[in-house]
N, C-alpha and C positions, 0 to 999 in steps of 0.2 A: 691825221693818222697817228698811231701809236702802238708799240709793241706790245701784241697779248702771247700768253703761253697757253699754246693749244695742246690739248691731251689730243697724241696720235695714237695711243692704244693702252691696252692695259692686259695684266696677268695676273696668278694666282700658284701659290702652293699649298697645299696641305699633308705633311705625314701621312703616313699609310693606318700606323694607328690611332685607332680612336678607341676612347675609354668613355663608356658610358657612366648615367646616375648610376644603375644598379650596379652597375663593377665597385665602384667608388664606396657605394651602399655596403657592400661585400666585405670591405677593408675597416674604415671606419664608421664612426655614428651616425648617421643621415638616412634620409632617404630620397627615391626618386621625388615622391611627391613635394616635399622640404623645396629640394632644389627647385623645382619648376613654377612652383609657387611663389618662390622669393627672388628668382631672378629669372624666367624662361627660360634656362637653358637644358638640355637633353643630354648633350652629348658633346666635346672637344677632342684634338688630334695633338699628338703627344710623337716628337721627333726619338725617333730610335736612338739605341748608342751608337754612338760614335758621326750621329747626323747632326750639323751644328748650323747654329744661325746662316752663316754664308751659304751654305746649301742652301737652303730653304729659298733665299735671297736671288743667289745666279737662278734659280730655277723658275720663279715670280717673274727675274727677268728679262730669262730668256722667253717668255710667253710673251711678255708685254712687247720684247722688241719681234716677235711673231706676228703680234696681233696690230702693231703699229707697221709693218710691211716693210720696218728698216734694218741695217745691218749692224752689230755693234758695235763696231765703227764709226758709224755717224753720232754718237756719243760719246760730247764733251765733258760733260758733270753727274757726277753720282753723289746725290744724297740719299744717304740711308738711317734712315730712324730706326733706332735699338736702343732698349735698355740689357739685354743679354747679349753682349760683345762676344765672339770666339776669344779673345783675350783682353786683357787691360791696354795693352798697344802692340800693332797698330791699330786702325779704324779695319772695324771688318769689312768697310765698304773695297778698300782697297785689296781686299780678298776676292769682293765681287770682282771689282775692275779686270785683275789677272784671271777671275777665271771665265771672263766675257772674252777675252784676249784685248782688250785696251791696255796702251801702255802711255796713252794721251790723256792730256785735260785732267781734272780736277776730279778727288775723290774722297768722302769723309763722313764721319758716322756724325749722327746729331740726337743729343739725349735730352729729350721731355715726356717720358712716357709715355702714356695711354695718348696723350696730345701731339705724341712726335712726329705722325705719320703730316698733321695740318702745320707743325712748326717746319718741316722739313720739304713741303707743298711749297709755302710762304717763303722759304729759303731759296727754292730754285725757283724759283718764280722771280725774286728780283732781281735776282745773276741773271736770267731772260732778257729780263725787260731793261736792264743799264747795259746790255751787249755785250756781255762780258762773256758769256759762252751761247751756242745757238743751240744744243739739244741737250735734256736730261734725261736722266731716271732718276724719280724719286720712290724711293722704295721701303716700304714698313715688314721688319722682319725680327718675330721674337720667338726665344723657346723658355718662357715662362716657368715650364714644368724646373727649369733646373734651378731655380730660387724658390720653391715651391716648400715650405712643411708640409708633408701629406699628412703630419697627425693633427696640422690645424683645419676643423673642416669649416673654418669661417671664408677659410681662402682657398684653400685647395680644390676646392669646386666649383669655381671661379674661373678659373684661369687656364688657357690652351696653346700652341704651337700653330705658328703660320707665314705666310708672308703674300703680299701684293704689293704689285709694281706699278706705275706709269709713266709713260713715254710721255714727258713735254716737247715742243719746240717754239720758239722765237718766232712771230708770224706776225706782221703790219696787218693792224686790224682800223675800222676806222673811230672807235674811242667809243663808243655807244654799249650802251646796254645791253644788247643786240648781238654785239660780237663774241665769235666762240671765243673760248678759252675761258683763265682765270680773271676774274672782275674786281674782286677784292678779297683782303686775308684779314686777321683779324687775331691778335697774339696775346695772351694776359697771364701773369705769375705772381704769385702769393708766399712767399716762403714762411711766412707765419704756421700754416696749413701741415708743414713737413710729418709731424709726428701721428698724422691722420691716417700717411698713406706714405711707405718708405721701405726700403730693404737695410736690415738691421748688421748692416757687413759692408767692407770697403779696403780697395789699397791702403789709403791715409788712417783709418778710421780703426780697423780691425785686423785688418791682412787677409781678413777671409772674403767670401761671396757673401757671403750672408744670406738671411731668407725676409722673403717679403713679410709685412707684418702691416695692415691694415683696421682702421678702426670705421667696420661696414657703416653705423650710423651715423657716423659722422660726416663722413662720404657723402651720404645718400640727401643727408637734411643739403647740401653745399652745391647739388650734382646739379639742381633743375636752375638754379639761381643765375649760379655764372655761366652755362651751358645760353640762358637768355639774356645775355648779357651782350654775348657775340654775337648770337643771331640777331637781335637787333640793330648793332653796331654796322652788320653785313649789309640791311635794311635802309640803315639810316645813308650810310656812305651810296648807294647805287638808286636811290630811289624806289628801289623795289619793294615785294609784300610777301608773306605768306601764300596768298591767293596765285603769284607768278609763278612760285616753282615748280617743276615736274616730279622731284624727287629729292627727300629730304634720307642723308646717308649718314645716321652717325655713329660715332665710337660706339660699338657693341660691349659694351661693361652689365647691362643691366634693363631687363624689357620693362621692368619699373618704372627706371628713371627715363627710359626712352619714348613710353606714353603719356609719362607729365609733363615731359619738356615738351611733347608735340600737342600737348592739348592747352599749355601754355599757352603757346606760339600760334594757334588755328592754323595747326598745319594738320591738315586732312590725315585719317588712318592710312587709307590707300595708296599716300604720296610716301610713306615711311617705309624702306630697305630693313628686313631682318634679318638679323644672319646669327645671332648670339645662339639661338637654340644649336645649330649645328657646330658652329666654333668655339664658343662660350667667350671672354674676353682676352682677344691676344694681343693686346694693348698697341701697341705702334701699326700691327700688321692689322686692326681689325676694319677699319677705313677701307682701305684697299682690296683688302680680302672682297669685301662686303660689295661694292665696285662690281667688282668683275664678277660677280653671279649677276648682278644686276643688269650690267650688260650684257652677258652672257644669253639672259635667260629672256631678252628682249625688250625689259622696262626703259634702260636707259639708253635712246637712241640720240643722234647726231639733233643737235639743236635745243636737247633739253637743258634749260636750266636746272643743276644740281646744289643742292646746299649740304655742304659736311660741317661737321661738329665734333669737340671733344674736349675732355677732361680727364686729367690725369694727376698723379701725386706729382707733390710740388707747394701747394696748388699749381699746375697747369695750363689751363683750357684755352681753346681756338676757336674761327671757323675760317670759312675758305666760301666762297659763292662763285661760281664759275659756271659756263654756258659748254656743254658736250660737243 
């Protein structure tokens, strides 16, 4: 026997508004067809003033602890992946915790990008399984928009507002393949990579927020490589294939890179989760977001093997192979 962390549910936020190509078309140089062509995305959800990551976050999940049937109470640990903190300190998660009403266990933001939502998976995942706490929420939540140059249209069309959550818990599984929950994680960083993919602003650095500032091609040649890097690594550790999984869920950055990584890997069209056209890339929250339509909308049921992925600036990237 051995401790697995079982997802007891999941949630989702989105903003109210959403800003399409042609809006964006409107402002600056692009257009819809540009956009959809070089990344599939349509259209992303842009948090109002004064509506800030934590929101986004309590509301991800409180779904999730809706849709898990538990109270928030019975949650010991908050992991929350951000790179758009409400401030530089504390941890916004401890924003969540207060406004779950938790005043117990253990709470703290975790920053790997676009990769954060799988680094911060992997993080409560082994505070599970060494018994150190019995229930989490790990939860991916960014408001992108406000690092955003919108006169850069390399990026600003890019990138959205969101957040998903999931309920883990601590469950004696008997150690097989077979068994729900998470099976293995998969973690890798690069810091050579930084000046590819970064935000040009910092307490230490500058005193400001600064704005994102991305070099698309360089990305793109880097994305399908080490993205098969993990998935095989996920492969290699459980015995598993391609041909096993129900559903392959990854970081929504790009439906490019997300058809060459999947035809890389023979992982079936059909078995591949999209969600980038409606949200565009919300970096830590796109995993999760992506999740919960999928469940939602009936793909991903109780017993399916799921495989997530992801990369992020840093370099970054994960994966996570887990049984629903």
């Amino acid at each position: 026997m051995t401790l697995r962390s079982v997802v007891l549910g999941c949630g989702s936020y989105l903003p109210q508004q959403t800003l399409t190509n042609a809006e964006l078309a409107a402002r600056i140089d692009t257009s819809d067809e540009w956009i959809v062509q070089r990344t599939g995305i349509r259209e992303r959800h842009i948090a109002a003033e004064g509506e800030f990551t934590s929101h986004l976050a309590i509301n991800a999940a409180k779904a999730a602890l809706a849709s898990a049937g538990i109270d928030a109470q019975a949650i010991d640990l908050i992991v929350l992946a951000t790179s758009t903190p409400d401030n530089t300190f504390p941890a916004t998660a401890v924003a969540v915790q207060t406004g779950l009403g938790i005043h117990h266990g253990a709470a703290f933001d975790l920053q790997a990008v676009c990769t954060g939502f799988v680094f911060a998976l992997a993080t409560a995942d082994n505070f599970l399984r060494m018994g150190a706490f019995k229930r989490a929420l790990v939860i991916g939540a960014e408001t992108f928009s406000r690092i955003l140059d919108w006169n850069d249209r390399g990026t600003c069309v890019l990138f959205g507002d969101g957040a998903g959550a999931i309920v883990l818990e601590a469950q004696q599984q008997s150690g097989k393949t077979s068994d729900r929950g998470v099976l293995t994680t998969h973690l890798r960083s690069d810091g050579r990579h930084k000046s590819k993919l970064y935000v040009d602003g910092g307490p230490s650095s500058s005193m400001t927020v600064g704005h994102l500032r991305m070099e698309g091609r360089e990305v793109f040649k880097h994305a399908v490589g080490m993205i098969t890097d993990v998935i095989v690594a996920a492969f290699n550790a459980t015995g598993l294939s391609a041909e096993d999984i129900h559903w392959f869920i990854p970081h929504q950055a790009n439906k490019r890179i997300i058809d060459a990584s999947a035809h890389k890997l023979d992982i079936a069209p059909q078995k591949v989760v999209l969600t980038v056209d409606r949200h565009g890339n919300t970096s830590a929250a796109s995993i999760p977001l992506a999740i919960d339509v999928a469940v939602k909308d009936g793909r991903v049921k109780k017993g399916d093997l799921v495989l997530l992925e992801a990369m992020g600036g840093g370099f970054t990237w994960g994966s996570a192979l887990l049984r629903w």
